[in-house]
N, C-alpha and C positions, 0 to 999 in steps of 0.2 A: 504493500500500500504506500510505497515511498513514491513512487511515483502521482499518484493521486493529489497525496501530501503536494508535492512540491507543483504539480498544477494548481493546486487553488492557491498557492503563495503568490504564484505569477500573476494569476488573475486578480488578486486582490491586491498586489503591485500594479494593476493595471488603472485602477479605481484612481480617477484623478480628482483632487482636489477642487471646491466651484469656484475659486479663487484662476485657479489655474486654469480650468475651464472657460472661465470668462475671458480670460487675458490671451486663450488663443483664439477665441472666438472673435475677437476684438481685432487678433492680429490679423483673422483669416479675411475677416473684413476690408481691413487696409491694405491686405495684397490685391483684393478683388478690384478695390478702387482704384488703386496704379494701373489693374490691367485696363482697365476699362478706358481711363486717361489715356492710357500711350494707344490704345485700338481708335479710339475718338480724335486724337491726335493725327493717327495715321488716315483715316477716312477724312477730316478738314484736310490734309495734306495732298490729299486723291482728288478733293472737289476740287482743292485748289487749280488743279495740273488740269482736270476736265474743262474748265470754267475757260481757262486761258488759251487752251486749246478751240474751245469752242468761239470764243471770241475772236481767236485770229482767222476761222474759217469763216465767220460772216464777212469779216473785213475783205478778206479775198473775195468771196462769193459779190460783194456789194463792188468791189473793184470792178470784179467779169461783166456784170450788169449793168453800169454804167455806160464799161466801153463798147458793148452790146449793142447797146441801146443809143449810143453815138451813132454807132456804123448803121445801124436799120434804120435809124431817122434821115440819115444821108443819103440811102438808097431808097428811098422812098420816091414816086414818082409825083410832081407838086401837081394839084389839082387843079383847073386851070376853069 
């Protein structure tokens, strides 16, 4: 029965005080909120690049349409 014995020591060494309990639940907390910060970080960091990206594609597109639209109003035949 030693062996019995020395599992329920373990187990009862397992038994964590709510002191301690609390102060890692506490801790588990604060890691959770770093993660979430540096993932929140990284997503504003993504809009960022998307945002910029997308902004420079209007600017081209509005360029192409412009000059488009020069050349068709030129070839246009005047009504008379």
């Amino acid at each position: 029965m030693r062996l019995g014995h020395d599992l329920f020591a373990i187990i009862n060494s397992l038994v964590v005080d709510e002191d301690v309990l609390a102060a890692l639940s506490q801790a588990s907390a604060l890691t959770n909120i770093c993660d979430i910060r540096t993932t929140l970080g990284q997503i504003l960091a993504s809009e960022r690049e998307i945002r910029l990206s997308l902004e420079q594609q209007r600017r081209v597109l509005f360029d192409a349409h412009k000059r488009i639209h020069a050349v068709t109003k030129g070839l246009e035949k005047p009504t008379s």
